[in-house]
N, C-alpha and C positions, 0 to 999 in steps of 0.2 A: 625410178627408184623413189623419187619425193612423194608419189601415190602410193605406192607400197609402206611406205613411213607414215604419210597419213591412216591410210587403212588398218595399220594393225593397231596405233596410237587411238584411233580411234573408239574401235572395238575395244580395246581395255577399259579406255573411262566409260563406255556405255554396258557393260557388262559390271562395275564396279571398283574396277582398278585404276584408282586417279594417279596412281603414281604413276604409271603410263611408262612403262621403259620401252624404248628404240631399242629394237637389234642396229637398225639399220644408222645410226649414230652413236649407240654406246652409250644413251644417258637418256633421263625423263622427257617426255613430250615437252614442259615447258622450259628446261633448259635448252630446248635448240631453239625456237625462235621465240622466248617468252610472251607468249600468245595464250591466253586466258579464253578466248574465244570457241577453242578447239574443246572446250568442257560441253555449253549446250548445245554445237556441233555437233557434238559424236552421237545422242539421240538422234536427230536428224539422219543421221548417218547409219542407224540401226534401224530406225524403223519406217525410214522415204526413201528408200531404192540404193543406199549404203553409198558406189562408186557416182552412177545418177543424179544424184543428190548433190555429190562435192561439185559436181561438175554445174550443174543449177545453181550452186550459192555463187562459183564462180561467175556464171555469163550475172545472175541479177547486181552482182558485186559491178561488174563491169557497166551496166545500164543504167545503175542507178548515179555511177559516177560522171559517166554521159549526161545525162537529165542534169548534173550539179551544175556541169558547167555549162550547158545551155542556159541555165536562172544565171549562172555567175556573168553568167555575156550580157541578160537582159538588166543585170543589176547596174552592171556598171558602163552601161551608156551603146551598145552593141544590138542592132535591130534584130530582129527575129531571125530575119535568113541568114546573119550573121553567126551569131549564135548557133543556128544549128548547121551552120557548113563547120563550125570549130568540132563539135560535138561530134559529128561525123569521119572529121579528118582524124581525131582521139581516138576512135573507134578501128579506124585503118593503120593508125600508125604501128608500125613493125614490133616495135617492143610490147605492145598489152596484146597484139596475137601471137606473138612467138610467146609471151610468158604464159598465154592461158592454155597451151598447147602440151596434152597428154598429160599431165601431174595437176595437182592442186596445191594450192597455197595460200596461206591467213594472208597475205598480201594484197590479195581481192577482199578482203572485207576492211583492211586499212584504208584501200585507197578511199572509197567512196566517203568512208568518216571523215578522213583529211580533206576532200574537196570539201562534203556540208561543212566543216567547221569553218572552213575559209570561207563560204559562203554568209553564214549568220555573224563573224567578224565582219565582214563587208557591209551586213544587214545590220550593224551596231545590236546584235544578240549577244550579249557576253556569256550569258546561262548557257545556251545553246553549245556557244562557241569552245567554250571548256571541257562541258558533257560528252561533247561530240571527239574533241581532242584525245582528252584523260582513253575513251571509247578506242579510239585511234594505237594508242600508245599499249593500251591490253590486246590488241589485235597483231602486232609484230615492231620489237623492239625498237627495231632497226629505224624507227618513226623517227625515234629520237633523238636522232642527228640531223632531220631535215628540220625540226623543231628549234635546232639550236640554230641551223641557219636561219629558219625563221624569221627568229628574233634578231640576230644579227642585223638582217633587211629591214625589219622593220625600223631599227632608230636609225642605219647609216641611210637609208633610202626615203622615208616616210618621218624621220624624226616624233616615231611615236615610243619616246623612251621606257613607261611605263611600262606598252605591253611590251615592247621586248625583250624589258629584264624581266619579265614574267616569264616569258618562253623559252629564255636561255636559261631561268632558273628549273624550270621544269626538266629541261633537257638534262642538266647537269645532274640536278637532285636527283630523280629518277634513276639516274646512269650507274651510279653511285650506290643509291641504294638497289641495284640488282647486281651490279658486276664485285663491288664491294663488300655487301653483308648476305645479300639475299642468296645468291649462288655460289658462293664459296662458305655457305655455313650450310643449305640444305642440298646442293647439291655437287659436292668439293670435287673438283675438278673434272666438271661435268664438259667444260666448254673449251677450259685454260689451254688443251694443248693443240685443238681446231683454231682457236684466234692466232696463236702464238704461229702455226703453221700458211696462215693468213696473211698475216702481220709482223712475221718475228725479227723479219731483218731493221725493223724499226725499235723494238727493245721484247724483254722478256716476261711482261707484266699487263694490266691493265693500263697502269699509268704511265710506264714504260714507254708505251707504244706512242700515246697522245705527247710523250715528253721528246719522244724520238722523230716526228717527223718536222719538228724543229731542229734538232741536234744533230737529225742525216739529212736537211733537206734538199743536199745535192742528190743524195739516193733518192727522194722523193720527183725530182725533176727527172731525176735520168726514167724512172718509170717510168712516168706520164706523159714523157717525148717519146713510149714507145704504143702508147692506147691512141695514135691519130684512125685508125678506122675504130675503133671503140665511140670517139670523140663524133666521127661522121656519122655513124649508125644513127646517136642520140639525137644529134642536134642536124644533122643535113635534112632531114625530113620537113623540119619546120625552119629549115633554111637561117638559120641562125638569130632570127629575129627576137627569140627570147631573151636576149643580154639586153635586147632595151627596153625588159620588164624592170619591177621595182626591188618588194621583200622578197616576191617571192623566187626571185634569181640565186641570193644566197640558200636557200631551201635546197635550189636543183643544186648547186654545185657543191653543196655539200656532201648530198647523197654521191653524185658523179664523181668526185677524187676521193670519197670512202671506196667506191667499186676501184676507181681506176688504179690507187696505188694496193691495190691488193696480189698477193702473188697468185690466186685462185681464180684460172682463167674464167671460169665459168662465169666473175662478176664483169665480166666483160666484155658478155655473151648476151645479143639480141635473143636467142631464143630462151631464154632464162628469167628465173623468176623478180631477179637483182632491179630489172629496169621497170617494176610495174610502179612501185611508189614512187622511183624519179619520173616515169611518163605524167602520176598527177602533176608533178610541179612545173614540169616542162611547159604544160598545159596550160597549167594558173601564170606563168610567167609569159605566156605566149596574149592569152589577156589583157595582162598590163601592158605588153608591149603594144597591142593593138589601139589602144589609146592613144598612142603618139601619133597615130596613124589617119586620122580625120579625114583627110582629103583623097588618099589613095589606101582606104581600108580593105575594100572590097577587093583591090587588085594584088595587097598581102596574102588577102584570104585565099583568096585564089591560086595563087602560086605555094603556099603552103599545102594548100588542096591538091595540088598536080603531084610536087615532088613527094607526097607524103605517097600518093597512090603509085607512083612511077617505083618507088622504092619497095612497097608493099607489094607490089607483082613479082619483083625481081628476088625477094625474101620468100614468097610461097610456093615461086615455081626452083628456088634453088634448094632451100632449106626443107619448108614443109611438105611440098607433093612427093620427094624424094622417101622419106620418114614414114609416108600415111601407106605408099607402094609395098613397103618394107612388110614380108610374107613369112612366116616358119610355123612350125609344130614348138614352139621352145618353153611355150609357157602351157600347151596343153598335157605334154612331156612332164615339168615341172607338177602340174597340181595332179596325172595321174600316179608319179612315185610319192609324192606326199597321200595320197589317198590310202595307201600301203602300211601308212606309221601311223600307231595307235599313236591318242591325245594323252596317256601316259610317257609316251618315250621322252630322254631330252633331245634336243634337236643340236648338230649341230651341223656348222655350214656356210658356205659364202656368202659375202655379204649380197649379190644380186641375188642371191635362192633364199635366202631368211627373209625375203621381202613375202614370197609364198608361205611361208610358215607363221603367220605372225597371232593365228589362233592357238595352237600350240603352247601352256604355259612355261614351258624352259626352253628359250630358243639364245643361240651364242653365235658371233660368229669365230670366222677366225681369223678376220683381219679387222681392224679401226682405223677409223677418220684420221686420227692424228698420230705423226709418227710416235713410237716410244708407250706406244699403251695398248693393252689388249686386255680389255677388263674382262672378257666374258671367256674364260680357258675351263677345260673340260672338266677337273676338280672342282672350281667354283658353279659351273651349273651342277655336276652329281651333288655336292651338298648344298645348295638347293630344293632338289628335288626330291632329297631321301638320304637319310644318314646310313643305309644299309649300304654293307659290301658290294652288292650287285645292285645295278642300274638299271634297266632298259634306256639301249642308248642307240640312235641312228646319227649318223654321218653323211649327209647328203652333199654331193659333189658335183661338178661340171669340170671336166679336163680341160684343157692346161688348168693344176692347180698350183698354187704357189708352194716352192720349196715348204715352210712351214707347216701347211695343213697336208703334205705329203707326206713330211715324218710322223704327223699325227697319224695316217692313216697307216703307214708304214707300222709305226707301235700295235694299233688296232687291230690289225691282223694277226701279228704274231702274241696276240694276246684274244684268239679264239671268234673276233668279227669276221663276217663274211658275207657276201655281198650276195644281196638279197632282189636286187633291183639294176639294170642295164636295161638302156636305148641310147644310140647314138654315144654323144659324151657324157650324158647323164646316168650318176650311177650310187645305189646305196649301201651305206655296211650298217652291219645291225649286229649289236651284240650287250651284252650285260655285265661285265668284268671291267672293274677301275683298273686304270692301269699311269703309270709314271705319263707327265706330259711335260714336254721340255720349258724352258722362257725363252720367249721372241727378242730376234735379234733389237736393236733402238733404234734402227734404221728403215726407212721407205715401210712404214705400216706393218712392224713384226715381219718383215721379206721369211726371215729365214730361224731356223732355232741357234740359240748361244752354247749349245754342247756342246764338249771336245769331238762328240762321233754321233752322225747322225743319218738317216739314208733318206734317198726320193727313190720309192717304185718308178720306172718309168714309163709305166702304162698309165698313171695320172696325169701324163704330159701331153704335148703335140705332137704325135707318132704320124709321120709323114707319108711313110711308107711302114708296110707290117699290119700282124692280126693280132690284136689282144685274147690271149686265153683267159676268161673270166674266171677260171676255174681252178688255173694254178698262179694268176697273176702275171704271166710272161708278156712280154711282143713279139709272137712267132715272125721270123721276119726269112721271107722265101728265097728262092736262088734264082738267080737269071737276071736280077735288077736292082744294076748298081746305081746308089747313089744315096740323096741324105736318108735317115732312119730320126734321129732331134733334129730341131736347129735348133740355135740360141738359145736355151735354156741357161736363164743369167741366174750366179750367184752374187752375191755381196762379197769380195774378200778382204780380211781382216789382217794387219800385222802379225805375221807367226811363219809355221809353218804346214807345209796341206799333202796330205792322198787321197789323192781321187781313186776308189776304184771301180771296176764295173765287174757286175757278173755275168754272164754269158753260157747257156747250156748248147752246146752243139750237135747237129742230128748224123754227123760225120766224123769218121775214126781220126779224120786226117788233122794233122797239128798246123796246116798252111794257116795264114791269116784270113781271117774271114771281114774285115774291114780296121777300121780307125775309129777313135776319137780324140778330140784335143778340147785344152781346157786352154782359152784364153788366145795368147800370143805364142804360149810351149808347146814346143813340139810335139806331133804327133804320136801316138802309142797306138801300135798294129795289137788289131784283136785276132789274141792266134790261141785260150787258153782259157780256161774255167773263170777265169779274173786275170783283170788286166789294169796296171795300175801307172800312175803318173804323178810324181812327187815336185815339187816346189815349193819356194818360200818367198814370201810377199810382205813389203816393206811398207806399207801404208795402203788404204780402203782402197779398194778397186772392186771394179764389177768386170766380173770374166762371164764370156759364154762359153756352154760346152755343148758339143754339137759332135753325132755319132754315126757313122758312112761304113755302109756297106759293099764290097767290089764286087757281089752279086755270084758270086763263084759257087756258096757254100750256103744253106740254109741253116738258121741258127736262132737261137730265144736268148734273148737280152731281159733282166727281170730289174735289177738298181744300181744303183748308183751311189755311195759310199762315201762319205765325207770325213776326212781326220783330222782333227786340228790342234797345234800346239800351239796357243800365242807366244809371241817373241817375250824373255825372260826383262825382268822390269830391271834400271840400272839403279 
């Protein structure tokens, strides 16, 4: 998904569109990881081989950082084989191949800046050392918290007070002037409710948050007693020996409990991008610790070098070889129904299929990053792309779809679209007629629509059992073989009150039951009849599944699913 992000981000600034909108985050290229780097990138990236290319900046990004810290080993007192068994062991260690694995990221071009800049401080180069930092800092935000530890290290360890309130000013100032004027004046609430989704059990704001993991810091603890393989991942490789580094310790453990207390598993994920700039520090602190080490260096080195490789095998044959095996038609499926929609249509579509669309000038999806937003809905791409009544509009889908972009499609048809394109669970509707589009629920990414009545086709689902007719939209579902037809097809339920019902065409006179479905915990309702319906009333949010079984007797076409809803009256 992160190369799909890049790639289409890319191709807009190199094409001429800096403002560079993500489908695939819901906001500008540099409000997700404000990386200024990704401008004379995206050239690189138009005219040296586009994918190629990312991939090359990454592995030089990664070598060049290798090369740092072998000078950083020879700088500061560390023999040559020395030096480069560290450099080598950086190069194995599990977090910079698990993160440079299938995506790209401006976090291979921070790292290498961050090691040179530590290098020409070491080198007493202050020009350099700033050049290369400030460099750092436009390459992926996220610097800027290991900069504050920096500086932190630097007076409690090194008693170099100068530079440190230097770096902890930079950190701050910086932080401030993007999260406080720069991104909430040009790009207003581009990021607020991804952080807040990150971060939110700690407060509701920017400063919030920073104010809150003092004010919760028992919720901060209870976290971080639950990241102990997070903790091994990072630090068992180099066997812990980095805590009797100096600065640059606070650096790593800054980065390490920004990841750790985050509710976003993924920063807590070796194979992810979260651990490439904590791997520089780990490195530079594994350095300093080397230094304590005179007399038995060699035999640190060395046992860093075993465990890092012993862990690196056991990450490639569990993680990566598994990934690299992984075979389908899904993505060749994908770019031949995209080949089908002119570069006039709007697009709209899931957020892993909008990764394929990203040349397309009006592409939406239908769900976002962060609960409670869905900035890109079908009215706002049609005006857009054209103040005329009629649109040209495609709908590209992959079954199971979620309840919400099911009512959409639900709407779509009964307002003249009709599907132009099926393989597999890929499949397109194409039509030109605006028509009414509901608001998403506030909950788990727009799940579902906020209207009293709404439908899910249930040939956009998981059809277990049964044939879809493309043609009239059913699930012919055959005789002789009982058993499930959905499962769990979860709704959201809201305080009120609810009818479920289902439609049902049957190919037999007879009125017997031809299966069940049940919603939730309630009782069962025997499907014996054109519709068949299920009433209850629900006293606070729950999530129910509905799941629909056939007893195999009677062949029958099952086409939606029918939602009513009354919320409970206010006191």
């Amino acid at each position: 998904m992160d190369l799909g992000y890049a790639e289409q981000t890319l191709w807009e600034i190199s094409h001429g569109n800096w403002w560079a909108f993500s489908s695939v985050f819901q906001t500008p290229a540099f409000a997700v990881d404000g990386s200024l780097w990704l401008y004379p990138l995206a050239y690189g990236f138009r005219y040296l081989g586009r994918t190629y290319f990312l991939f090359v900046v990454q592995a030089l990004g990664t070598g060049i950082a290798a090369w740092g810290l072998y000078r950083i080993g020879n700088l500061r007192g560390l023999s040559r084989w020395q030096s480069m068994f560290v450099s080598v062991t950086f190069l194995l260690y599990p977090a910079i191949i698990g993160g440079s694995q299938f995506d790209f990221h401006p976090d291979f071009i921070a790292l290498p800046l961050i090691i040179w800049a530590y290098y020409y401080y070491r080198a007493h180069n202050p020009s350099l050392y700033y050049i290369l930092l400030l460099s750092a800092i436009l390459a992926k935000n996220v610097v800027l918290i290991s900069i504050g530890g920096w500086g932190i290290g630097l007076i409690l360890w090194e008693h170099r007070v100068k530079d440190g309130i230097i770096a902890i000013f930079l950190s701050i100032f910086t932080l401030v002037i993007e999260f406080k004027w720069l991104l909430p004046t040009y790009f207003p609430g581009a990021n607020e409710s991804l952080v807040l989704s990150l971060y939110g059990y700690l407060g509701h704001n920017f400063w919030g948050i920073i104010t809150g993991i003092f004010r919760h810091f028992s919720d901060v603890l209870k976290h971080l007693s639950h990241d102990g393989v997070y903790a091994f991942l990072i630090f068992g490789p180099v066997l812990a020996f980095v805590f009797l580094g100096s600065a640059s310790v606070m650096a790593m453990l800054s980065l390490f409990i920004f990841n750790a207390i985050s509710s976003f598993a993924a920063q807590q994920a070796i194979n992810d991008q979260y651990q490439v700039i904590l791997s520089g520090w780990v490195f530079l602190a594994l350095i300093e610790a080397l230094l304590r080490f005179k007399p038995r260096r060699n035999l640190v080195i060395f046992a860093t070098f075993v465990s890092t490789m012993f862990l690196e095998v056991m990450f490639i044959s569990v993680v990566i070889v598994p990934l690299m095996t992984i075979h389908n038609n899904y993505v060749a499926q994908v770019k031949q129904a995209l080949s089908q929609i002119p570069m006039s249509n709007v697009i709209y579509t899931q957020n892993h299929l909008g990764l394929w669309a990203y040349r397309y000038p009006v592409v939406g999806i239908a769900t976002d990053q962060a609960p409670g937003r869905l900035v890109d809905t079908l009215p706002t791409l049609w005006d857009e792309a054209s103040k005329k009544k009629n649109v040209p509009t495609a709908i590209i889908a992959r079954s199971p779809v979620r309840p919400y972009l099911a009512n959409v499609i639900y709407q779509a048809i009964h307002n003249g679209y009709h599907i132009t394109y099926h393989q597999d669970h890929l499949f397109i509707l194409k039509g030109i007629r605006r028509f009414s589009v509901p608001n998403p629920s506030p909950d788990a990414w727009g799940w579902e629509p906020m209207n009293g009545s709404w439908a899910v086709p249930l040939w956009t689902q998981n059809v277990t059992q049964g044939t879809i007719n493309w043609r009239k939209y059913y699930v012919e579902i055959p005789r002789g073989k009982p058993g499930s037809i959905i499962e769990n097809l979860f709704f959201i339920m809201y305080p009120g009150y609810y009818q479920i019902t289902l439609t049902t065409f049957f190919s037999s006179a007879s009125k017997e039951s031809v299966g069940c479905f049940q919603v939730g915990n309630h009782r069962e309702m025997l499907i014996s009849s054109g519709s068949s319906s299920v009433k209850f009333s629900v006293r606070r949010v729950e999530i129910m599944p509905l799941s629909i079984l056939t007893n195999g007797r009677y062949g029958f076409d099952i086409s939606n699913i029918f939602i009513h809803y009354h919320p409970l009256a206010a006191h």
